[in-house]
KEVEX-413984 format. One record per atom (N, C-alpha, C): residue in three letters; x negated, y, z. Coordinates in steps of 0.001 Angstrom, whole numbers, plus 500000, padded with zeros to 6 digits. Last residue first. Layout:
ALAXYZ ...
END
This chain:
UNK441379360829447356 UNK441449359772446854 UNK439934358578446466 UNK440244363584447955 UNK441625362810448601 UNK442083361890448255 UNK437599364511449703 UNK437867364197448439 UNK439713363356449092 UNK435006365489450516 UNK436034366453450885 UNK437294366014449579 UNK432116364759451723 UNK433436364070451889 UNK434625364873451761 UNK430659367229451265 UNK431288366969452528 UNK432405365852452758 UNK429057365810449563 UNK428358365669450450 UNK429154365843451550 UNK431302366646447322 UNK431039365338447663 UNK430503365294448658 UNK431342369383447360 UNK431911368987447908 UNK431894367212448082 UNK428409369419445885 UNK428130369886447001 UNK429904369751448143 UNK429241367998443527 UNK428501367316444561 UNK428453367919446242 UNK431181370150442901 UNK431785368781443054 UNK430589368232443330 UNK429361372391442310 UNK430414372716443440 UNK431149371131443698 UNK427499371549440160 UNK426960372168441651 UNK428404371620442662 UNK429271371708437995 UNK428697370207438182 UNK428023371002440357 UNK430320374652437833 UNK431617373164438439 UNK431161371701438526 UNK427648375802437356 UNK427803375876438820 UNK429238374815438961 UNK427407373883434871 UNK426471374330435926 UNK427239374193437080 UNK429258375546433457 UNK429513374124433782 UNK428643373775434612 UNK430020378779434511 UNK429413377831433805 UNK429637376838434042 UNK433725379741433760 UNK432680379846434763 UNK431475378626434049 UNK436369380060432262 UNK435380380752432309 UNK433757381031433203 UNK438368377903433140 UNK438055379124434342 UNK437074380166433862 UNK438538376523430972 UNK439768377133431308 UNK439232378158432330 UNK434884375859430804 UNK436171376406429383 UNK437131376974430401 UNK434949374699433328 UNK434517375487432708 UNK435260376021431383 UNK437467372582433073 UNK437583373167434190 UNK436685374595433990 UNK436493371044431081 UNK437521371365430785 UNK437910373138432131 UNK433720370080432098 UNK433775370823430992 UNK435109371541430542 UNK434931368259434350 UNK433953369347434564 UNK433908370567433316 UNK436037366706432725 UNK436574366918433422 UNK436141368571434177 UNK433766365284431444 UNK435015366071430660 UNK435668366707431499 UNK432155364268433273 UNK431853365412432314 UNK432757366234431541 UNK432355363976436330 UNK433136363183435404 UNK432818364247434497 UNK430099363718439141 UNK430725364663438367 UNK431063363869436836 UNK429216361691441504 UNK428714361750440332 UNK429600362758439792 UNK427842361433445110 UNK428860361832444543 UNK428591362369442749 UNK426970359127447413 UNK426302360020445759 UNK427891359930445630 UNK425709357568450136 UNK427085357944449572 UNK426562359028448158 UNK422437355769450613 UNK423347356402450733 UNK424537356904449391 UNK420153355021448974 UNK419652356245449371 UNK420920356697450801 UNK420865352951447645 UNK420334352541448393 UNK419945353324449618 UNK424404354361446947 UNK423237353608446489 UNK422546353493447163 UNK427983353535445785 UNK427166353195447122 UNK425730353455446641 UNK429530356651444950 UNK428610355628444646 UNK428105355350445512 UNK432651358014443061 UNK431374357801444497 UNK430921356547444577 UNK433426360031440216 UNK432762358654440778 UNK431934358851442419 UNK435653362740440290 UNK434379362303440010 UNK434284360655440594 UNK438296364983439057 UNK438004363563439243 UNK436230363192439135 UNK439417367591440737 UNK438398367030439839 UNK438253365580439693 UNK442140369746441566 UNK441264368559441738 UNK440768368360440721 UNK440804373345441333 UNK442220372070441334 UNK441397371320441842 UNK439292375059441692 UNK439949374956440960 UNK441241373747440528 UNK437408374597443941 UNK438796375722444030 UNK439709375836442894 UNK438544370890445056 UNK437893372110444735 UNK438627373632444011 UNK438714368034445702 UNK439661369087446117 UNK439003370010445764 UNK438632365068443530 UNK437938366402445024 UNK438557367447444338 UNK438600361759443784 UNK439401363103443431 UNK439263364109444258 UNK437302358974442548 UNK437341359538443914 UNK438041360852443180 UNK436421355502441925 UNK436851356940441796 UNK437631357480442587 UNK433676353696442935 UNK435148353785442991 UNK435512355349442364 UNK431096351725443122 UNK431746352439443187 UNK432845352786442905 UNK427828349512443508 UNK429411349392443971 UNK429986351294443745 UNK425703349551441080 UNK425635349842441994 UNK427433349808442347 UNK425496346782438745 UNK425350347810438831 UNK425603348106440451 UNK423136344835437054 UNK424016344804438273 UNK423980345914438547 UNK423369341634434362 UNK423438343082434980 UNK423849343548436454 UNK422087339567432358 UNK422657339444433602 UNK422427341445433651 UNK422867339527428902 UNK422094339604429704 UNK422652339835431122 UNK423163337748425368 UNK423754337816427016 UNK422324338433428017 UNK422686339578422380 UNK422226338450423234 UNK423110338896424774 UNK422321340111418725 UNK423219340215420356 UNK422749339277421095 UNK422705342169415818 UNK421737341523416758 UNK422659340888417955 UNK424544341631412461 UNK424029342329414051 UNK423381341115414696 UNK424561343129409126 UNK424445342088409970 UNK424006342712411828 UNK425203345361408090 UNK425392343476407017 UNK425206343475408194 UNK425976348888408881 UNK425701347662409109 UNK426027346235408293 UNK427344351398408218 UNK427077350620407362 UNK426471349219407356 UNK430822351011410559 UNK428896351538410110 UNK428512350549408870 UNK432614350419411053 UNK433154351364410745 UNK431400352068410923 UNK432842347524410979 UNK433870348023410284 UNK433741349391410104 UNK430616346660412678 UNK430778346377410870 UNK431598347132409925 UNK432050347639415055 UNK430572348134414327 UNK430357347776412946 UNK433981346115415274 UNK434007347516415305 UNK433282348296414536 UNK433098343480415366 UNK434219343892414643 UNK433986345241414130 UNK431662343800418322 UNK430998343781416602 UNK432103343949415575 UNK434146344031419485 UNK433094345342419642 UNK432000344823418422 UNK435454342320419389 UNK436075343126418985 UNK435081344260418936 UNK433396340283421099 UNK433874340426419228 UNK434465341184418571 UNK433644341234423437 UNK432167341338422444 UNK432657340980421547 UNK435075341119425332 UNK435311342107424525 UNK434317342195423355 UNK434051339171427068 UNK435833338923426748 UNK435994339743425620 UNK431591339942427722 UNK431906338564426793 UNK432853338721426485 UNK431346343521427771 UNK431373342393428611 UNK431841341518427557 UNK428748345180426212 UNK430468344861426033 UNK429763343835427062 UNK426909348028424931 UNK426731347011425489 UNK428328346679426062 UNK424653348622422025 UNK425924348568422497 UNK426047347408423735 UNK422761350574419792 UNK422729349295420922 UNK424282349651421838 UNK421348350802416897 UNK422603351291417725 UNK422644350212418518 UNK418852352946415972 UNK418980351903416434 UNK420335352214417546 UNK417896354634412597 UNK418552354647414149 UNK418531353019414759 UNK415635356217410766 UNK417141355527411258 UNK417259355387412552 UNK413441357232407874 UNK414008357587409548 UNK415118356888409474 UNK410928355350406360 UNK412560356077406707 UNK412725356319407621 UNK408831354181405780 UNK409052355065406630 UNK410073356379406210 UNK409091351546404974 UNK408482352784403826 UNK408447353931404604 UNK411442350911407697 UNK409865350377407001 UNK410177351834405348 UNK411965353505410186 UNK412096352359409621 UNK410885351880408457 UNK412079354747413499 UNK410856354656411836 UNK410815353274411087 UNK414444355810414853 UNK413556355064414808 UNK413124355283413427 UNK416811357292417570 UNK415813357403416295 UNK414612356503415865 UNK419590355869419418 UNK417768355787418950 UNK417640355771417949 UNK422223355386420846 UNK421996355596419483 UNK420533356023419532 UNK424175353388423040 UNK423518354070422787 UNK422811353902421441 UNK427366352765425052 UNK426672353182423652 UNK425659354117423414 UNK428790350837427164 UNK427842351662427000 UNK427562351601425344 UNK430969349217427294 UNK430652349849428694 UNK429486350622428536 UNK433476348213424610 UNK432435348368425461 UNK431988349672426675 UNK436229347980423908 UNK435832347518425079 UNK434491347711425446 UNK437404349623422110 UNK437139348735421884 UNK437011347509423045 UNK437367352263423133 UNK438698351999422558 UNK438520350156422759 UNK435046352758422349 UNK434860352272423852 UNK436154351687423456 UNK434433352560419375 UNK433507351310420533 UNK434200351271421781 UNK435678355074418940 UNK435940353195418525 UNK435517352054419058 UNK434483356590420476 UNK435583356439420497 UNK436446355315420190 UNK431717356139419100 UNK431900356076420514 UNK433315355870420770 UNK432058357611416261 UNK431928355620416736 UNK432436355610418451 UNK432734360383417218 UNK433813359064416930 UNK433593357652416850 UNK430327360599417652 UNK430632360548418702 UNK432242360013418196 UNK428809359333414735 UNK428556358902416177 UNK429492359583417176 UNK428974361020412353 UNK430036360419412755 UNK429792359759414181 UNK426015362202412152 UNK427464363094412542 UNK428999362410413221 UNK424483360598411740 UNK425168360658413151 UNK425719361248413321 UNK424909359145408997 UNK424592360008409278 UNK425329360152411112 UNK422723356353407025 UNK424255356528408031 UNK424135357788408774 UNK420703354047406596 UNK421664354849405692 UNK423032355213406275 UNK419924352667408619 UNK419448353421407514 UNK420264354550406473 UNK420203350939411630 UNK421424351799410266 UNK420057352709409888 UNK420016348060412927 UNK419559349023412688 UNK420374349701411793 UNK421977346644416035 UNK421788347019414708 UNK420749347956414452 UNK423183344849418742 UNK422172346016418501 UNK422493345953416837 UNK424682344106421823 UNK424890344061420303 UNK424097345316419641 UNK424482342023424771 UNK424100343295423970 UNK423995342791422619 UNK427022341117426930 UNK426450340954426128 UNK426179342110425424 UNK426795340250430823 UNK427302341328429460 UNK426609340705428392 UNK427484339196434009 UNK427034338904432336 UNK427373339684431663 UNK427423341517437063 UNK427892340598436180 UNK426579340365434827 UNK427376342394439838 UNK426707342133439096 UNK427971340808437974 UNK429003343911441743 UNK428682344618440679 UNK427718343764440364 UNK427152342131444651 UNK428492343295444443 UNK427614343908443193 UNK427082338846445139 UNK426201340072445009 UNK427026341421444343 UNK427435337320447858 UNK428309337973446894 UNK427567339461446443 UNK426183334023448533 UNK425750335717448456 UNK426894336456447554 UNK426937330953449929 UNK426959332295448900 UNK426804333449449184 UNK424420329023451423 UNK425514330056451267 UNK426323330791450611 UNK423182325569450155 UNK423142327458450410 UNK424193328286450796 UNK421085323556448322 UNK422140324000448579 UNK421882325165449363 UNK419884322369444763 UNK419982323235446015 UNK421639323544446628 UNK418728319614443721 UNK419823319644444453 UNK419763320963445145 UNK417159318187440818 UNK417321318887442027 UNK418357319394442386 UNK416833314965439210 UNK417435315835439279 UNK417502316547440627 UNK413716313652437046 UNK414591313958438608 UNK415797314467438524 UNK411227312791436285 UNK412564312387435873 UNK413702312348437481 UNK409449315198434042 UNK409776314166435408 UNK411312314189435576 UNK408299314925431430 UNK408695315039432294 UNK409076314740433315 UNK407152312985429215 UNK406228313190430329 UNK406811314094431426 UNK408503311966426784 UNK408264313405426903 UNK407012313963428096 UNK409861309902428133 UNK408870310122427110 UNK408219311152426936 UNK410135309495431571 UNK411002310290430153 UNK409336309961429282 UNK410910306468433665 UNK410031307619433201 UNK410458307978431703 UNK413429305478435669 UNK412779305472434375 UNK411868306587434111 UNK415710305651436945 UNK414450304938437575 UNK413516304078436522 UNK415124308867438971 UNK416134308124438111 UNK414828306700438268 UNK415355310947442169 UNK415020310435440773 UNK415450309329440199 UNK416263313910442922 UNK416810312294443406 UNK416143311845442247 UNK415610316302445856 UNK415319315912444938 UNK415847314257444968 UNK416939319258447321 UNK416924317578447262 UNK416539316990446157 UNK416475322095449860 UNK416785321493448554 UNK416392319868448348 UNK418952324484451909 UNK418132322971451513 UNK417828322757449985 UNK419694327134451456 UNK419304326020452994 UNK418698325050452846 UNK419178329933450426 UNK418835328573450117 UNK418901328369451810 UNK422046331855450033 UNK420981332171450908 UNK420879330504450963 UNK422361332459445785 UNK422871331966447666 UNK421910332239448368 UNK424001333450442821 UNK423485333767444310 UNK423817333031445389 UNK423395330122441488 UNK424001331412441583 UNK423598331721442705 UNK421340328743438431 UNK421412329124439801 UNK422288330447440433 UNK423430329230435568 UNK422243329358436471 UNK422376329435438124 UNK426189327153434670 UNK424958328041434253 UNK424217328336435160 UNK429575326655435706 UNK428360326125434995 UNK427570327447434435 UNK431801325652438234 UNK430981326711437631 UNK429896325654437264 UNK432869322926439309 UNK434065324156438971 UNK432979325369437974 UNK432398319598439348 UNK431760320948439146 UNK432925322034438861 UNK433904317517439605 UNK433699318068440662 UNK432893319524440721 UNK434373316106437006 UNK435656315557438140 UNK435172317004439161 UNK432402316337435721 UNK433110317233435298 UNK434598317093436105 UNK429720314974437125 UNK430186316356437043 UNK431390317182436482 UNK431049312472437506 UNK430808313820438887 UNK430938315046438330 UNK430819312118434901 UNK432008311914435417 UNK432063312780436476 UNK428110312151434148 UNK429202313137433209 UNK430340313089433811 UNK427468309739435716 UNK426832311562436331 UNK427939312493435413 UNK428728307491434261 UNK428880308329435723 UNK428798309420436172 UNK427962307646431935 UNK429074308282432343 UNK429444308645433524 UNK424329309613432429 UNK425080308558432393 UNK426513308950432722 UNK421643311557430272 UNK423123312007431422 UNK424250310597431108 UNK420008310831429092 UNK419802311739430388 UNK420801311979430874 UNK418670307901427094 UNK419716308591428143 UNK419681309262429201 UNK416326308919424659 UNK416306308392425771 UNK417586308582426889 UNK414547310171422723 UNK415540309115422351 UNK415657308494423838 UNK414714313478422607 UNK414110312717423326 UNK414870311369423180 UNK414694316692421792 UNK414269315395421144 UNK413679314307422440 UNK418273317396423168 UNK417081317177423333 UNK416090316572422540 UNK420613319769423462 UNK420190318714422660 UNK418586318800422872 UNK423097320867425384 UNK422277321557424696 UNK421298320043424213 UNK426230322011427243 UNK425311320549426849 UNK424442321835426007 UNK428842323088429387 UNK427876323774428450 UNK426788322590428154 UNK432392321809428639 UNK430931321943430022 UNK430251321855428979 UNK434358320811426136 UNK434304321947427669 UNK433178322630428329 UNK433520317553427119 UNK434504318068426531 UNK434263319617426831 UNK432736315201428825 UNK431820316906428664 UNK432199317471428147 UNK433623312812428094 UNK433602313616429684 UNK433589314938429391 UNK432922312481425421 UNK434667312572426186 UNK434486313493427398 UNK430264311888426116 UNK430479312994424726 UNK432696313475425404 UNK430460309574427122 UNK429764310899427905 UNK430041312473427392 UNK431746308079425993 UNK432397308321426943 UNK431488309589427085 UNK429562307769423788 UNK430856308253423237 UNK431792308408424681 UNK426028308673424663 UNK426821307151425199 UNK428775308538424781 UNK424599310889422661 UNK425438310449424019 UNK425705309265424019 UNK423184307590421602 UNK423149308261422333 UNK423801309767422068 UNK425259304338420567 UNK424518306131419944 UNK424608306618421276 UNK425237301343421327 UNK425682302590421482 UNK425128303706421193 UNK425002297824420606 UNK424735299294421456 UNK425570300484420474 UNK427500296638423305 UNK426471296632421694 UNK425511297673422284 UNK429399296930425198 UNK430051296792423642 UNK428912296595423011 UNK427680296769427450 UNK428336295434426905 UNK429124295280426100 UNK424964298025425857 UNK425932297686427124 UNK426687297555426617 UNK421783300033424995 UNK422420298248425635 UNK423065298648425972 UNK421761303365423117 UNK421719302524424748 UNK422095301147424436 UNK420135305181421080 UNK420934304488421251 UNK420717303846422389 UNK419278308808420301 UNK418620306948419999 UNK419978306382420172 UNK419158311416422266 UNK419784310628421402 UNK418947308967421453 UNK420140313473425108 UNK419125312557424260 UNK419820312152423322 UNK420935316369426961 UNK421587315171425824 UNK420550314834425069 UNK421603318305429680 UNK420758317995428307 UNK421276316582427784 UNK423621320973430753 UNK423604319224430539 UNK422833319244429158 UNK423718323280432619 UNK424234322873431285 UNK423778321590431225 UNK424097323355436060 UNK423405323812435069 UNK424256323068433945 UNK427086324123438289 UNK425873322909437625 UNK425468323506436272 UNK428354324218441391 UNK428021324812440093 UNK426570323561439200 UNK430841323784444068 UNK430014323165443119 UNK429648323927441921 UNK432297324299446991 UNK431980324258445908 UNK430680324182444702 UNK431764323377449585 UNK433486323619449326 UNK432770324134447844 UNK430250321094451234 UNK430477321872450379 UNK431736322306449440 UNK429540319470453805 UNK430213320927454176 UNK430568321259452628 UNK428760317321454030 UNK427353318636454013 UNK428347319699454342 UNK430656315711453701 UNK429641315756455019 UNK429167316663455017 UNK431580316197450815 UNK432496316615452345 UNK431616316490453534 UNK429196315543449837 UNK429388316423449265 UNK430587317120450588 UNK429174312481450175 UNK428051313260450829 UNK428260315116450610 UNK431396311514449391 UNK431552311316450733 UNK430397312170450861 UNK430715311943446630 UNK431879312219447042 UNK431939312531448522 UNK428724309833446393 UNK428876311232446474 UNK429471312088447006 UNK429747307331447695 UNK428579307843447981 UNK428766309522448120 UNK431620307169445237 UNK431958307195446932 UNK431032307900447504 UNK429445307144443115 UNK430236307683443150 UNK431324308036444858 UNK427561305116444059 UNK427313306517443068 UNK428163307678443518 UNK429455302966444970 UNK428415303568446179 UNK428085304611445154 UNK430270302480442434 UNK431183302018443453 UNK430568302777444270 UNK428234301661440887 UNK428708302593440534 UNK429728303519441588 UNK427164299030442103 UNK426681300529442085 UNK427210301416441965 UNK429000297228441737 UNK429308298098442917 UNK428299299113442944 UNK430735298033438348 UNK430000297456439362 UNK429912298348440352 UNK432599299607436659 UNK432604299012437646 UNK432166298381438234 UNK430293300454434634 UNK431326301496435543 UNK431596300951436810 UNK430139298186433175 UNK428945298827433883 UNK429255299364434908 UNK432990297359433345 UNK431924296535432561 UNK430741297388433845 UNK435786298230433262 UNK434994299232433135 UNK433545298750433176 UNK438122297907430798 UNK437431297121431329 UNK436546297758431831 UNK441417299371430143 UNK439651299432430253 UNK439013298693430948 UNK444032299286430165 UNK443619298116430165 UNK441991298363430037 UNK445096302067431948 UNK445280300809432494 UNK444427299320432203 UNK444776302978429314 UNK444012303446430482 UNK444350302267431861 UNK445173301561426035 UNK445573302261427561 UNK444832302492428247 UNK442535302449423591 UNK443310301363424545 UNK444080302409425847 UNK440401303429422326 UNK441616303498422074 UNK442308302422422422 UNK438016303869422847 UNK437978302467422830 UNK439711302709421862 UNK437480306228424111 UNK436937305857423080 UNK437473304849422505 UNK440118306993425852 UNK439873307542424684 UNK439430307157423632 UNK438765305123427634 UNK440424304537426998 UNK440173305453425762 UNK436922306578428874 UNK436654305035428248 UNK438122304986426986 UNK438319308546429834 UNK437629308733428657 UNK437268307968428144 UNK439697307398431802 UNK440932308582430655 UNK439422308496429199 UNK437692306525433216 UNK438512305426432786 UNK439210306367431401 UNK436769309121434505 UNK436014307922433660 UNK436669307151432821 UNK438941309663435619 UNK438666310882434518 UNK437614309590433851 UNK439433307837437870 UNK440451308062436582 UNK440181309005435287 UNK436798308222439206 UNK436879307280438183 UNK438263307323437535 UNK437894311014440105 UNK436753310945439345 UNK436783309507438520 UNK439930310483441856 UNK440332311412440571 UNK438960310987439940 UNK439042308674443600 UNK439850308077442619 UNK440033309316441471 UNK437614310509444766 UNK436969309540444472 UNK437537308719443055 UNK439477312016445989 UNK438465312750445190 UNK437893311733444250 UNK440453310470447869 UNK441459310870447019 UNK440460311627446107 UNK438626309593449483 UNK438874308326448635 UNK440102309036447431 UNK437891312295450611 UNK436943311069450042 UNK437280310059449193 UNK440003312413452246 UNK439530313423450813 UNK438458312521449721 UNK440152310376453722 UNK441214310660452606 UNK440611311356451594 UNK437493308128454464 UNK438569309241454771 UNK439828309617453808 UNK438157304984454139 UNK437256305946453559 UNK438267307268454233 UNK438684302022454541 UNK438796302924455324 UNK438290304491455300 UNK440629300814451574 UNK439797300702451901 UNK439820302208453434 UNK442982300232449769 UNK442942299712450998 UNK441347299516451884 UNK442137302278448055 UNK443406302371448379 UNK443522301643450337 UNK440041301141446513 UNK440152302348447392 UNK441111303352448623 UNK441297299232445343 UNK440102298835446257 UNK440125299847447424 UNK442970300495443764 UNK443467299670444948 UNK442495299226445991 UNK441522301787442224 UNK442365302373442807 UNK442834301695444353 UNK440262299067440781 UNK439528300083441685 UNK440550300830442940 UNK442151297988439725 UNK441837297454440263 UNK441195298417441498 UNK443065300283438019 UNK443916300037438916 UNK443466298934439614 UNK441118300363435885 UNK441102301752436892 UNK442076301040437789 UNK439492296798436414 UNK439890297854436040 UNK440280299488436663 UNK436096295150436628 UNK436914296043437502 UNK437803296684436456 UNK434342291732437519 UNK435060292979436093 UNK436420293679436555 UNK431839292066440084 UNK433314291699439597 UNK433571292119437889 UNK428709290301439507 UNK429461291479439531 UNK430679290881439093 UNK426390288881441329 UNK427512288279440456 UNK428540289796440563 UNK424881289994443232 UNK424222290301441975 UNK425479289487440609 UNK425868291923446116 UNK426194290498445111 UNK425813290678443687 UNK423759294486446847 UNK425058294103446696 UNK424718292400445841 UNK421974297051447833 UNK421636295345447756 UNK423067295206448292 UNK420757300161446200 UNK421340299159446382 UNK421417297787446513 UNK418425302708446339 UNK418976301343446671 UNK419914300936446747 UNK417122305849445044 UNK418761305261445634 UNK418802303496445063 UNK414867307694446192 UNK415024306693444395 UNK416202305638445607 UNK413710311014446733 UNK413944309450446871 UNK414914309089445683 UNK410422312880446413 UNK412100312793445904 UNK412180311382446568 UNK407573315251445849 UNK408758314191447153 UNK409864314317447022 UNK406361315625442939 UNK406969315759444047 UNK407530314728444931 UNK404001314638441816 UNK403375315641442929 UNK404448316209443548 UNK405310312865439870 UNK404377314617439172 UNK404278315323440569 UNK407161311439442584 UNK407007311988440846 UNK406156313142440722 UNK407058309805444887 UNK406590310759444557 UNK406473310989443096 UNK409338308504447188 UNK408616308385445740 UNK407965309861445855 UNK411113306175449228 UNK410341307608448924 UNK409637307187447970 UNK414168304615448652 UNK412823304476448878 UNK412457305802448377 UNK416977303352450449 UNK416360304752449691 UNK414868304735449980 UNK419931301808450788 UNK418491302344451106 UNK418341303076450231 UNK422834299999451342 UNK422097301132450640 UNK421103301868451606 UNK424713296891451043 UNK423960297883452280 UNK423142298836451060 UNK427657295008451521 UNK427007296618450927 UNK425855296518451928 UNK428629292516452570 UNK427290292567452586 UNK426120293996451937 UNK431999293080450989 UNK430545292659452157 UNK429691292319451540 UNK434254295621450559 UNK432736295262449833 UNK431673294397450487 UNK435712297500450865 UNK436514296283451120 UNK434667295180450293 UNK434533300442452663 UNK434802299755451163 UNK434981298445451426 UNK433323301159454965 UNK435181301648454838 UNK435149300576453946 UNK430543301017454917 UNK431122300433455039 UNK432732299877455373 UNK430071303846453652 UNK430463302630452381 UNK430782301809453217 UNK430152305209456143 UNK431367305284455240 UNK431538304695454235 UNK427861303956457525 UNK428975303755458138 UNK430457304158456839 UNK425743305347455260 UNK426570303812455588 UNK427596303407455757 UNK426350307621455934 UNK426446307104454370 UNK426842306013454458 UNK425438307867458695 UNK427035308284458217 UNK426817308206456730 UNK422807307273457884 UNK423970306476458884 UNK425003306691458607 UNK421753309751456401 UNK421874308251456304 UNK422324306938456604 UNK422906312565456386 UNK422078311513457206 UNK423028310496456849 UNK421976314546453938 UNK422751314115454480 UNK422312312701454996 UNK419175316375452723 UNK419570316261454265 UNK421046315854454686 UNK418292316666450659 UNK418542317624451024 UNK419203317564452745 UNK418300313468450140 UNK416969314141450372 UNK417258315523450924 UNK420859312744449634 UNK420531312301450911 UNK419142313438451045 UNK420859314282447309 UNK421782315108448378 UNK421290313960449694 UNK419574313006445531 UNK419437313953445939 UNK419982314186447107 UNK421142310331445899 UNK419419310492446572 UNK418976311505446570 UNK423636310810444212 UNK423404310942446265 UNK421890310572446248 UNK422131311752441795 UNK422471312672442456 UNK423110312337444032 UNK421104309399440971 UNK420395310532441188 UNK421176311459441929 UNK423331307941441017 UNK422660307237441642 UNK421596308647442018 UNK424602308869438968 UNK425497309000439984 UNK424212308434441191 UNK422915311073436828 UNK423305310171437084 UNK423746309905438552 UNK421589313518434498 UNK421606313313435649 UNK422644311890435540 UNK418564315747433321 UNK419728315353433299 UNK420574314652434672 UNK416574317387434048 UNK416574316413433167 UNK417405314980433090 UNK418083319577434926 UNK417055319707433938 UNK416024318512433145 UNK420381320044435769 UNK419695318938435826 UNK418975318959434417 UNK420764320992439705 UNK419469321539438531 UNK419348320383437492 UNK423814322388441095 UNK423045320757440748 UNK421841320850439099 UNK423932323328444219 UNK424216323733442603 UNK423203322714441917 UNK426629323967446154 UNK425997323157446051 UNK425525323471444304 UNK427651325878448975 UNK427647325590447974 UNK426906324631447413 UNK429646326599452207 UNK428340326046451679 UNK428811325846450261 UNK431728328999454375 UNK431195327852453538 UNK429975327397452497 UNK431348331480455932 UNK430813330034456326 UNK431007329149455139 UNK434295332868454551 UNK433443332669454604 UNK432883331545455363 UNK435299330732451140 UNK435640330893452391 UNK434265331576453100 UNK435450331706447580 UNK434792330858448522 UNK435306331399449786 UNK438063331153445461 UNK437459332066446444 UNK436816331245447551 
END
């Protein structure tokens, strides 16, 4: 649960990403550059210093993340590091965030390699780039304020990478460890878009994955890598940050469609019974002109994700349907609650609805229909008499 006032952060990496790309993003979105310093210079590290040169890729303004460290690199393990960090002046959250992220690096090196976690050599990992990537981040992510993190799906090249086992199939086999879980999707591009590092931020620090989520934008940051893609894309990753918006009643659903030819709708208002039984939140049935020109139907169904298999289940099992349609779509309905009105015939159960117009009071059909039938009065005037007591607020629940 976000707090209110707090800030979000949602990381675009549409063409992938790395520890170095992502603080030149977030310096570009506006974390100042002094207090970057001043906090690598906590690190037991002399002569750190980190810049940032402006660039322009494909007509945008991004910066490209410096480092000028000892070009003789140490060979670091996870408990070498730990300790670096350990006796270093970094705030706490900072250096306790810091260390969870290269222990999730190291848990996945060890994986590949099949060695303790103690004995990984971390070769690339541990240089002091990686060292400022990662701190860096970490430390720019508590400066800005951001109490949480979302990140698009992760693209994946192939070919193969240099480093200091050989080479390596693209994913790089740590990156493939990291991402375990977190949504990836495959690229033709023989080229590395997501380093263990960046697979490390993100899966040490992202909590939500998929699209931009609602916020009120404050900043955005561009960080680029320091290679051009084959492909001719540009080789960035963007940074928005923002508020959260809590957009009320919107969720993901998924829609499950079919055509039926051969199927009589007599049985439809018992499908309904099976469908909702089921979990879905809407069923609808359309006449359509099938090919030789048959008449049929089109059955569209709509289930939230948790319930969408039991709801094709349903439909196979109890229509003549081989095969179904389905896709995710974003939805948003209007905020409401159920409500219980006092009317002359008992109470009624109807829906009240926030909508743009104002308070709507909706009439529950069975409910209404039961109340006609037992009183003998039309259904008409018991749909009339539960709005027209809605308007007075005249409800006790």
């Amino acid at each position: 649960m976000i707090e209110a006032g707090a800030k979000i952060a949602h990381l675009d990496c549409f063409s992938g990403i790395s520890g170095d790309m992502l603080l030149a993003a977030l310096i570009h979105a506006g974390l100042d550059r002094d207090s970057l310093q001043a906090e690598l210079d906590a690190l037991p590290l002399p002569g750190l210093r980190v810049s940032v040169a402006e660039k322009m890729v494909q007509g945008i303004g991004c910066l490209q993340l410096v480092v000028d460290s000892d070009p003789h690199q140490q060979l670091r393990t996870l408990p070498t590091i730990l300790a670096l960090l350990d006796k270093s002046r970094l705030s706490p959250l900072t250096a306790a965030r810091a260390a969870a992220v290269f222990t999730r690096l190291a848990e996945a090196e060890a994986r590949v390699h099949n060695l303790p976690v103690e004995a990984v050599h971390f070769h690339e990992v541990g240089a002091v780039d990686t060292l400022v990537d990662i701190v860096g981040a970490v430390f720019a992510l508590e400066r800005l304020g951001i109490s949480q993190i979302s990140c698009s799906p992760l693209p994946l090249g192939g070919g193969f990478v240099q480093c200091a086992h050989g080479l390596l199939p693209l994913p790089a086999p740590a990156v493939c460890e990291l991402l375990r879980g977190i949504p990836t999707y495959g690229v033709d591009l023989k080229q590395e878009l997501v380093t263990p590092t960046g697979a490390a931020l993100v899966a040490g620090l992202a909590t939500t994955f998929g699209p931009l989520p609602p916020m009120r934008l404050a900043a955005v940051g561009y960080g680029c890598g320091s290679r051009q893609l084959e492909n001719g894309q540009p080789n960035l990753l963007r940074v928005f940050l923002g508020e959260p918006l809590a957009v009320a009643e919107s969720q993901t659903v998924e829609i499950v469609e079919t055509n039926l030819d051969d199927w009589s709708a007599e049985g439809f208002p018992y499908l309904c019974e099976v469908l909702f039984a089921a979990g879905a939140l809407d069923v609808v049935l359309t006449p359509v002109l099938m090919k030789k020109g048959r008449p049929g139907y089109t059955l569209q169904v709509i289930a939230s994700p948790a319930t969408a298999q039991k709801v094709k289940d349903a439909v196979l099992m109890h229509t003549p349907a081989i095969g179904l349609r389905f896709r995710r779509e974003a939805r948003q309905t209007l905020p409401r609650q159920e409500v219980r009105l006092l009317s002359p015939w008992g109470e009624i159960a109807a829906k009240k609805v926030l909508t743009p117009r104002g308070v709507a009071v909706y009439p529950e059909y069975e409910q209404c229909r039961r109340i006609a039938a037992e009183q003998g009065v039309p259904l008409a005037e018991v749909y009339d008499e539960v709005r027209r007591l809605g308007k007075g607020e005249q409800w006790t629940s």
